[in-house]
LUMMI-365054 format. One record per atom (N, C-alpha, C): residue number from 1; residue in one letter; atom name; x, y, z. Coordinates in steps of 0.001 Angstrom, whole numbers, plus 500000, padded with zeros to 6 digits. Atoms other than C-alpha are relative to their C-alpha. Last residue first. Layout:
@seq=NUM | type=A | atom=CA | xx=X | yy=Y | zz=Z .
...
! end
This chain:
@seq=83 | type=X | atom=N | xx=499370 | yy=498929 | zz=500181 .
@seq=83 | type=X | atom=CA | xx=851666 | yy=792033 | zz=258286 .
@seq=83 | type=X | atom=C | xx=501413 | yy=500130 | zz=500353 .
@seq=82 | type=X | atom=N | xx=500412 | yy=498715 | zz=499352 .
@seq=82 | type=X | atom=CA | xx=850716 | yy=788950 | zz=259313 .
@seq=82 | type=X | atom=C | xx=500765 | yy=501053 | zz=499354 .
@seq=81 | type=X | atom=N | xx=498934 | yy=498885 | zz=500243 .
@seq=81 | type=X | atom=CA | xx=850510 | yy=786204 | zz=256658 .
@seq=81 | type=X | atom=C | xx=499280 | yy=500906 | zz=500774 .
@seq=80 | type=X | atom=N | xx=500554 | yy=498851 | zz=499822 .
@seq=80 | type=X | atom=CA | xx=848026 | yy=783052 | zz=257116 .
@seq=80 | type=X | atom=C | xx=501512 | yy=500759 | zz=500179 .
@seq=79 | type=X | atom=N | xx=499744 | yy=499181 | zz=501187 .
@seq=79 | type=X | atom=CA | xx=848865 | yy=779759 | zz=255261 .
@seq=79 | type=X | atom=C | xx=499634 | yy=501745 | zz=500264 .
@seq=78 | type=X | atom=N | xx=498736 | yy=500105 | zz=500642 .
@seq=78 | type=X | atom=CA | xx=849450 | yy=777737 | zz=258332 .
@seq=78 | type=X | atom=C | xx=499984 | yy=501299 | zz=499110 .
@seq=77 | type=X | atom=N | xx=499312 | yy=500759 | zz=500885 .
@seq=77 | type=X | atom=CA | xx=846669 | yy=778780 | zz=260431 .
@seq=77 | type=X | atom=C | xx=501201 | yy=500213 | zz=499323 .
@seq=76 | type=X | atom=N | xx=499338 | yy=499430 | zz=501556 .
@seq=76 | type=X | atom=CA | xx=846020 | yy=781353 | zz=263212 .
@seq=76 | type=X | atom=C | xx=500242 | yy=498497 | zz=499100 .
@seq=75 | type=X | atom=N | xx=500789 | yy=499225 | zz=500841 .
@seq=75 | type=X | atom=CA | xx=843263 | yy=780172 | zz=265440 .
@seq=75 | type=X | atom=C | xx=500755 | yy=500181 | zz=498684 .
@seq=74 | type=X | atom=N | xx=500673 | yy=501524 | zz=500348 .
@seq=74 | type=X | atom=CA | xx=845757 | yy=779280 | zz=268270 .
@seq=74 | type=X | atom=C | xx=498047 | yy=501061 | zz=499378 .
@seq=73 | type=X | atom=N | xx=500843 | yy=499718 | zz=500473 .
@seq=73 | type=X | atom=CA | xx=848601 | yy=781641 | zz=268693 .
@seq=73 | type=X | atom=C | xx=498492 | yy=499307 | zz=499212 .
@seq=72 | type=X | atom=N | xx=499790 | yy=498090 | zz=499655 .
@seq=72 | type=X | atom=CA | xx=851419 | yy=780318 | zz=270732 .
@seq=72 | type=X | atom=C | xx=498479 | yy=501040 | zz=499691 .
@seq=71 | type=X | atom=N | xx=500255 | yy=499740 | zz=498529 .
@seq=71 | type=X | atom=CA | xx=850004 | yy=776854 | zz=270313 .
@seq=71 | type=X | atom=C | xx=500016 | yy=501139 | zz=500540 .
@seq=70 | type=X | atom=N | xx=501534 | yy=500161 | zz=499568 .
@seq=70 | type=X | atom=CA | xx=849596 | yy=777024 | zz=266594 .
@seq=70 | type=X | atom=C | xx=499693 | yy=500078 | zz=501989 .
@seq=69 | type=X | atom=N | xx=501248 | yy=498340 | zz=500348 .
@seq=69 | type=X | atom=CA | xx=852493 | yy=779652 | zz=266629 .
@seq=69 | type=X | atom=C | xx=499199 | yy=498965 | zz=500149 .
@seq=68 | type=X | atom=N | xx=499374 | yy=498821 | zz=498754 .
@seq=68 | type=X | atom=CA | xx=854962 | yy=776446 | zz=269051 .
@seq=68 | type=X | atom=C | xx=498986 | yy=501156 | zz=499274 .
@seq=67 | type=X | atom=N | xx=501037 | yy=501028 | zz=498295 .
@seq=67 | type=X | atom=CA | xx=853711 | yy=773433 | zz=266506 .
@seq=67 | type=X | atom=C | xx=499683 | yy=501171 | zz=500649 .
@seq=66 | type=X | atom=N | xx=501625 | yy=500005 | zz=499764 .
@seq=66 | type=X | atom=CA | xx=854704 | yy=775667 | zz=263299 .
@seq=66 | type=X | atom=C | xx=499077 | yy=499576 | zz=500942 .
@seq=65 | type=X | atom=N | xx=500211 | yy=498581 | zz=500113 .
@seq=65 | type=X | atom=CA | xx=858246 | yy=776129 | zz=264993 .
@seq=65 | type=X | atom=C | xx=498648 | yy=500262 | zz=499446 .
@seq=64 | type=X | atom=N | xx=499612 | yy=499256 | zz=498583 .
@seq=64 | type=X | atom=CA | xx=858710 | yy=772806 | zz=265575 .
@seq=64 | type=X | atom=C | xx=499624 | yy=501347 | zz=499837 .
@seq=63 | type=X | atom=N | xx=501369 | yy=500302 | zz=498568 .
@seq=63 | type=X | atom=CA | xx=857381 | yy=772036 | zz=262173 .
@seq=63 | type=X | atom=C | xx=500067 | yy=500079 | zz=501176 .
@seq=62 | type=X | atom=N | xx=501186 | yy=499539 | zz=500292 .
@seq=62 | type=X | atom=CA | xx=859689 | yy=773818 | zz=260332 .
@seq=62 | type=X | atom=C | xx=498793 | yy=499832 | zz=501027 .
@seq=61 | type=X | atom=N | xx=500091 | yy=498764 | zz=499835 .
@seq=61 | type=X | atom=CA | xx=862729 | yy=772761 | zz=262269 .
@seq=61 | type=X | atom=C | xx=498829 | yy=500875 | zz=499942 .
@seq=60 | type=X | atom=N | xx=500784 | yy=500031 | zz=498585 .
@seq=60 | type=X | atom=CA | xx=861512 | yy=769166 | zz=261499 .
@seq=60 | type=X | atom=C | xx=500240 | yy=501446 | zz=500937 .
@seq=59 | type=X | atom=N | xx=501413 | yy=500586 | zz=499814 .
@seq=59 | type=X | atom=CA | xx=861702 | yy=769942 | zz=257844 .
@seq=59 | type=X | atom=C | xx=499585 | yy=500063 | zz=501177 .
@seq=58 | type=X | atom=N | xx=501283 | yy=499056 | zz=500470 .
@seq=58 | type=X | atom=CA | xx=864710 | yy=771992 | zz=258011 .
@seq=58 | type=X | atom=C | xx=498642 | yy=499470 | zz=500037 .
@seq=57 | type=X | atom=N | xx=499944 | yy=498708 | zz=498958 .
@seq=57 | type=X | atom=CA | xx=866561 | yy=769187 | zz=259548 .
@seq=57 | type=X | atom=C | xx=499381 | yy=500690 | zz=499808 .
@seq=56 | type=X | atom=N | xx=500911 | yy=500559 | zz=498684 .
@seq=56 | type=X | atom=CA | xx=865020 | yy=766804 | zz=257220 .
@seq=56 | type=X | atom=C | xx=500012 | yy=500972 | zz=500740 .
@seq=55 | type=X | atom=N | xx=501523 | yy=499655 | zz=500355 .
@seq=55 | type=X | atom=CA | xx=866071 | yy=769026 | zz=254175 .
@seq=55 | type=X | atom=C | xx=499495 | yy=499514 | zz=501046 .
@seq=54 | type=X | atom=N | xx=500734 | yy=501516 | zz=501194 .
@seq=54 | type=X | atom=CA | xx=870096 | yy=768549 | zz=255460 .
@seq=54 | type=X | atom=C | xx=498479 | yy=500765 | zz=500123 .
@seq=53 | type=X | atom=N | xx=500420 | yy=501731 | zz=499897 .
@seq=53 | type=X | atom=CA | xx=871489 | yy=771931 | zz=257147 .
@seq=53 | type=X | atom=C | xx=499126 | yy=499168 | zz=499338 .
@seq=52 | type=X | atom=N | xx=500601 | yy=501081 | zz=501116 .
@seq=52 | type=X | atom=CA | xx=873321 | yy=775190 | zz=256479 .
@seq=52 | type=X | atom=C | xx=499816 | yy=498475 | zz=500974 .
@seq=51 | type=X | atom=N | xx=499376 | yy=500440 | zz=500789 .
@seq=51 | type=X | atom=CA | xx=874422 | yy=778235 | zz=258901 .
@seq=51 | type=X | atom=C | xx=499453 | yy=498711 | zz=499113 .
@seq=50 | type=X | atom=N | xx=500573 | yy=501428 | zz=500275 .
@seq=50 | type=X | atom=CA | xx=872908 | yy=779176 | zz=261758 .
@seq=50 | type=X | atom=C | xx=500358 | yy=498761 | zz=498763 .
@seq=49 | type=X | atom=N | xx=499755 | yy=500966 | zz=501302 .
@seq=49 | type=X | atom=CA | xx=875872 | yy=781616 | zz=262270 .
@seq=49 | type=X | atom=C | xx=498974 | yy=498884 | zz=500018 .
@seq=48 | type=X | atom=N | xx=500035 | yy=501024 | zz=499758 .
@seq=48 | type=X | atom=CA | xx=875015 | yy=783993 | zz=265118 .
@seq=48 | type=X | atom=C | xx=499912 | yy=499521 | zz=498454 .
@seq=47 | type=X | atom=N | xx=500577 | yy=500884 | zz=500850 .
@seq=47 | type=X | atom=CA | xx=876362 | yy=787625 | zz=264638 .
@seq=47 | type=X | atom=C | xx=500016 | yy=498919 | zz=499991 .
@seq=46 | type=X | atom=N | xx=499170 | yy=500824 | zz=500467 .
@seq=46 | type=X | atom=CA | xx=878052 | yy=790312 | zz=266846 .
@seq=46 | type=X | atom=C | xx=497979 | yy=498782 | zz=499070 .
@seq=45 | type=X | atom=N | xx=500301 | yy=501217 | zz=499185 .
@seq=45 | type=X | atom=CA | xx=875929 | yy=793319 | zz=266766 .
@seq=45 | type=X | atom=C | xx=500433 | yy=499285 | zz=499763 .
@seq=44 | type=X | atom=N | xx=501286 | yy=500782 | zz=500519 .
@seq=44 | type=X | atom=CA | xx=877459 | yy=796215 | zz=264524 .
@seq=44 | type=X | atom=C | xx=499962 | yy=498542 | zz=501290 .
@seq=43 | type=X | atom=N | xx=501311 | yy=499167 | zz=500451 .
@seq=43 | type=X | atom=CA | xx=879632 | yy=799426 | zz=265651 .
@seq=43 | type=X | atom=C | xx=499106 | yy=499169 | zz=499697 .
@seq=42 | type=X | atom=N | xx=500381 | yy=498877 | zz=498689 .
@seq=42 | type=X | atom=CA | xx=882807 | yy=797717 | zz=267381 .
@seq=42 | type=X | atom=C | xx=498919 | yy=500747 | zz=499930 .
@seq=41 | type=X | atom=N | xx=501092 | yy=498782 | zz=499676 .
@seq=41 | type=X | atom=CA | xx=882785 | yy=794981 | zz=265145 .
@seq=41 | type=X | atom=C | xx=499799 | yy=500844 | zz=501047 .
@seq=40 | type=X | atom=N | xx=498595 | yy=498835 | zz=500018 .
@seq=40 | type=X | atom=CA | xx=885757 | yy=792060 | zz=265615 .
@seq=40 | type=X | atom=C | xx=499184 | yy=501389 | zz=499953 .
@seq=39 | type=X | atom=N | xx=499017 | yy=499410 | zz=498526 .
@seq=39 | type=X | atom=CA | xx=882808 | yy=790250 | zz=266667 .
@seq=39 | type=X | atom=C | xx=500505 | yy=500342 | zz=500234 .
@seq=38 | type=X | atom=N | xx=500761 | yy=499306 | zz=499778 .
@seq=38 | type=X | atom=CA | xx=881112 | yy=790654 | zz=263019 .
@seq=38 | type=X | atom=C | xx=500276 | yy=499939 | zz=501890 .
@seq=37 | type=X | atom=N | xx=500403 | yy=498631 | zz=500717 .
@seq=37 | type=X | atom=CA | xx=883523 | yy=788797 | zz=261589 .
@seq=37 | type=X | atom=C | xx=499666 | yy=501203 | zz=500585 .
@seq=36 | type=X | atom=N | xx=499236 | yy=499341 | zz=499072 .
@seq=36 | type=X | atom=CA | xx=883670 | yy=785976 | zz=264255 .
@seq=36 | type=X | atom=C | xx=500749 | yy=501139 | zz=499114 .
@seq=35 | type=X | atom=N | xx=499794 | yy=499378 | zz=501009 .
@seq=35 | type=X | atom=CA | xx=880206 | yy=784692 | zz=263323 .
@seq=35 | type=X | atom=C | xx=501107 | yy=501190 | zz=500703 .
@seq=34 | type=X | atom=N | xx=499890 | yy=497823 | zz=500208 .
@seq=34 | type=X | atom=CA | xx=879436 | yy=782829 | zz=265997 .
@seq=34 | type=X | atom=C | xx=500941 | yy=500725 | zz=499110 .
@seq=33 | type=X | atom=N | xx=498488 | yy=499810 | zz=499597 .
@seq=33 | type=X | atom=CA | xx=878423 | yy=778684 | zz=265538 .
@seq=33 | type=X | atom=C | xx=499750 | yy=501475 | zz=500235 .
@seq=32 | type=X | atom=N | xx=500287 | yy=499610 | zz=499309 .
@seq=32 | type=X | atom=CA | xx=875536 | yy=776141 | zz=264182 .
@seq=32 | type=X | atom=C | xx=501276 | yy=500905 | zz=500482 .
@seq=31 | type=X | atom=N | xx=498781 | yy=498871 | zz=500776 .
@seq=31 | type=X | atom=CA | xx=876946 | yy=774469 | zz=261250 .
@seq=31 | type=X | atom=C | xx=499590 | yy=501180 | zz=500646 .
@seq=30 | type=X | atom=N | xx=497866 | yy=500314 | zz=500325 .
@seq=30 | type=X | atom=CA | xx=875820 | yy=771189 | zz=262317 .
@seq=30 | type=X | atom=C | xx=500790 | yy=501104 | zz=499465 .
@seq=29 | type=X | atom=N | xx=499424 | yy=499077 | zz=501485 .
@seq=29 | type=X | atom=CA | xx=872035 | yy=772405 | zz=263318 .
@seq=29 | type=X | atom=C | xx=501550 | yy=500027 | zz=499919 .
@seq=28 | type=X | atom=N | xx=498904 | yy=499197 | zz=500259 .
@seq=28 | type=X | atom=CA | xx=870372 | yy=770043 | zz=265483 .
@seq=28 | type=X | atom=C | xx=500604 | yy=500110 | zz=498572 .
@seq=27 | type=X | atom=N | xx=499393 | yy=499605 | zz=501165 .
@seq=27 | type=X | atom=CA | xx=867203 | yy=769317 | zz=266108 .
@seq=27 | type=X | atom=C | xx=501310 | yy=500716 | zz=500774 .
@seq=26 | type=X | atom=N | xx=499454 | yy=501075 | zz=500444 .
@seq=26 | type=X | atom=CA | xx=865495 | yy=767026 | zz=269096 .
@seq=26 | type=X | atom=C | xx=500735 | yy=500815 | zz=498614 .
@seq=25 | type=X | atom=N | xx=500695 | yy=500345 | zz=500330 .
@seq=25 | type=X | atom=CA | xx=863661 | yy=769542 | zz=270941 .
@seq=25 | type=X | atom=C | xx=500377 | yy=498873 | zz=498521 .
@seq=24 | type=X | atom=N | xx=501305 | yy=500632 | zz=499477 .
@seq=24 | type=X | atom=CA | xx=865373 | yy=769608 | zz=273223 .
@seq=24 | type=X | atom=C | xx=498725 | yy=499593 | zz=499413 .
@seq=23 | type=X | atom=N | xx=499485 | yy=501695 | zz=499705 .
@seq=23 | type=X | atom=CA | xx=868514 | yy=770294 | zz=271193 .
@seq=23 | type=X | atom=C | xx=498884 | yy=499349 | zz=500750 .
@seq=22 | type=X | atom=N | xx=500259 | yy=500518 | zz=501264 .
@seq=22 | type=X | atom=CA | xx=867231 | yy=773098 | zz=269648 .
@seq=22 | type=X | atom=C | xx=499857 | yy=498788 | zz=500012 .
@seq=21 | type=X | atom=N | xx=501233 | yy=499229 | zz=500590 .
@seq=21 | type=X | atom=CA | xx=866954 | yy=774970 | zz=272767 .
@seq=21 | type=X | atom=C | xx=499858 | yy=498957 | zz=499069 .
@seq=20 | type=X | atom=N | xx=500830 | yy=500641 | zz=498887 .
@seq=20 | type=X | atom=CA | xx=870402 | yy=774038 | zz=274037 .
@seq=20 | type=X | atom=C | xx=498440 | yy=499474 | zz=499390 .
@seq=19 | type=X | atom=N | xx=500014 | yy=501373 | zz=500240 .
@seq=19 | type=X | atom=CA | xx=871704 | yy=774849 | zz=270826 .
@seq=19 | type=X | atom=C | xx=499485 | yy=499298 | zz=500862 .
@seq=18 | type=X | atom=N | xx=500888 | yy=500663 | zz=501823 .
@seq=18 | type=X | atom=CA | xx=870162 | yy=778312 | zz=270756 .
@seq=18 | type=X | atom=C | xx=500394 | yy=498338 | zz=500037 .
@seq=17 | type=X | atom=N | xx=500909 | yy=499527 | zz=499733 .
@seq=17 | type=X | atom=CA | xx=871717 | yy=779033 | zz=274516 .
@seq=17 | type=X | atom=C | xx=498846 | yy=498726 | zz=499067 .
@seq=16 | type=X | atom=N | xx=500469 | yy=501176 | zz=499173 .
@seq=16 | type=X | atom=CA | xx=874505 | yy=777771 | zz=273547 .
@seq=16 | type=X | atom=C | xx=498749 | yy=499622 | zz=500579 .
@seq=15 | type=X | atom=N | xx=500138 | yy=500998 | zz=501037 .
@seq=15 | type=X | atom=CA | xx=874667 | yy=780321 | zz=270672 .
@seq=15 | type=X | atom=C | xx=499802 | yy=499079 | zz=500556 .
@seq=14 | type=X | atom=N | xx=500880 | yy=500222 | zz=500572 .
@seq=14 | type=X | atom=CA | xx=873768 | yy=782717 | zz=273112 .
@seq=14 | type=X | atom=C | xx=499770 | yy=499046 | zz=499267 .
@seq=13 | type=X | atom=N | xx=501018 | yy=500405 | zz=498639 .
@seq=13 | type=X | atom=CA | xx=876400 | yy=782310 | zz=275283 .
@seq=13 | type=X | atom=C | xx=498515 | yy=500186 | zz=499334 .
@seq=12 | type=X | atom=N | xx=500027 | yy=501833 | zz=499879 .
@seq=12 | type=X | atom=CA | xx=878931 | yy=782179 | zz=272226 .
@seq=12 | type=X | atom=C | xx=499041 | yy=499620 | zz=501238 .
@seq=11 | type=X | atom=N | xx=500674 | yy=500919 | zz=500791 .
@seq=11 | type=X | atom=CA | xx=877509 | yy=785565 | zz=271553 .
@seq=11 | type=X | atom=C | xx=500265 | yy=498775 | zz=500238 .
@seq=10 | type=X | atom=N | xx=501346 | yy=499976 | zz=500356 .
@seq=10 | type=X | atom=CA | xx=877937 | yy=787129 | zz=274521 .
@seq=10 | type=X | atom=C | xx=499541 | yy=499418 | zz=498666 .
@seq=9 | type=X | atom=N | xx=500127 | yy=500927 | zz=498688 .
@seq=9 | type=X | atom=CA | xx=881502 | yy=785596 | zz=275236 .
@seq=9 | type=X | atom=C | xx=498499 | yy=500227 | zz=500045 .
@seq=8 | type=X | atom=N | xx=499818 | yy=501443 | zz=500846 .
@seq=8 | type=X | atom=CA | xx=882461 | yy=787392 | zz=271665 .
@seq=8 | type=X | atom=C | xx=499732 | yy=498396 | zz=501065 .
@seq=7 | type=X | atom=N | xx=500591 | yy=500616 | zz=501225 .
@seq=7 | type=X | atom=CA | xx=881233 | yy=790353 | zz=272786 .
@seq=7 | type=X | atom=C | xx=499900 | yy=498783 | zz=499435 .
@seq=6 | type=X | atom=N | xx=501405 | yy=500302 | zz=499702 .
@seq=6 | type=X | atom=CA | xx=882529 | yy=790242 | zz=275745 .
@seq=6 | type=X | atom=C | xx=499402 | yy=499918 | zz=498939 .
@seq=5 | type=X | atom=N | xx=500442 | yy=501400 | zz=499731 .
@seq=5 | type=X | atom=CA | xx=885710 | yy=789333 | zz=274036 .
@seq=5 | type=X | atom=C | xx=499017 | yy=500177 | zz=500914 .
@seq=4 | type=X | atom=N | xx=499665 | yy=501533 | zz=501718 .
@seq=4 | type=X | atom=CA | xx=885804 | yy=792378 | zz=271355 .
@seq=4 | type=X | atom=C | xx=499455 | yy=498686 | zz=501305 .
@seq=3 | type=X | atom=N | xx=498741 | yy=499622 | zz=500621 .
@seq=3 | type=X | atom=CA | xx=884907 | yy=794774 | zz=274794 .
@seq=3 | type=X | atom=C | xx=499708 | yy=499132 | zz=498445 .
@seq=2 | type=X | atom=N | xx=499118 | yy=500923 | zz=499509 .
@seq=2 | type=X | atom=CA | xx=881425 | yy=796280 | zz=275545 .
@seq=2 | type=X | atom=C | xx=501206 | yy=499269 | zz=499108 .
@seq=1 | type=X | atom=N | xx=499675 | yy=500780 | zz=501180 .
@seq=1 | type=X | atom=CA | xx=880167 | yy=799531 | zz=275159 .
@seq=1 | type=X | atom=C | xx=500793 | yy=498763 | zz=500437 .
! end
């Protein structure tokens, strides 16, 4: 089991992780962070805060992430639901 500040050194290494990530591809998320609630937790996974951003952001979020399944999965369209 690991302690409160591994925990809390595993999520902020993720969250850098995620901003890294985001950041290459040109989005960022201003309220990006670790949820230091759920790091005091000794029984639940600590918790990444994506937290709120403008409609653009979301917009180009969206489509980053629809680019990456048509490539990932190529065939599937937009409006298709997997199980």
């Amino acid at each position: 089991m690991l302690t409160a500040s591994e925990r809390v050194r595993a999520a902020e290494a993720v969250t850098a992780e995620l901003q890294s990530a985001l950041r290459m591809v040109g989005i960022t998320l201003p309220s990006l962070g670790v949820d230091p609630v759920s790091c005091a937790s000794s029984y639940l996974s600590p918790l990444v805060e994506l937290g709120r951003c403008n409609l653009d952001t979301a917009l180009r979020l969206a489509h980053v992430l629809a680019d990456y399944a048509r490539a990932a999965a190529p065939g599937h369209d937009r409006g298709e639901r997997r199980p």
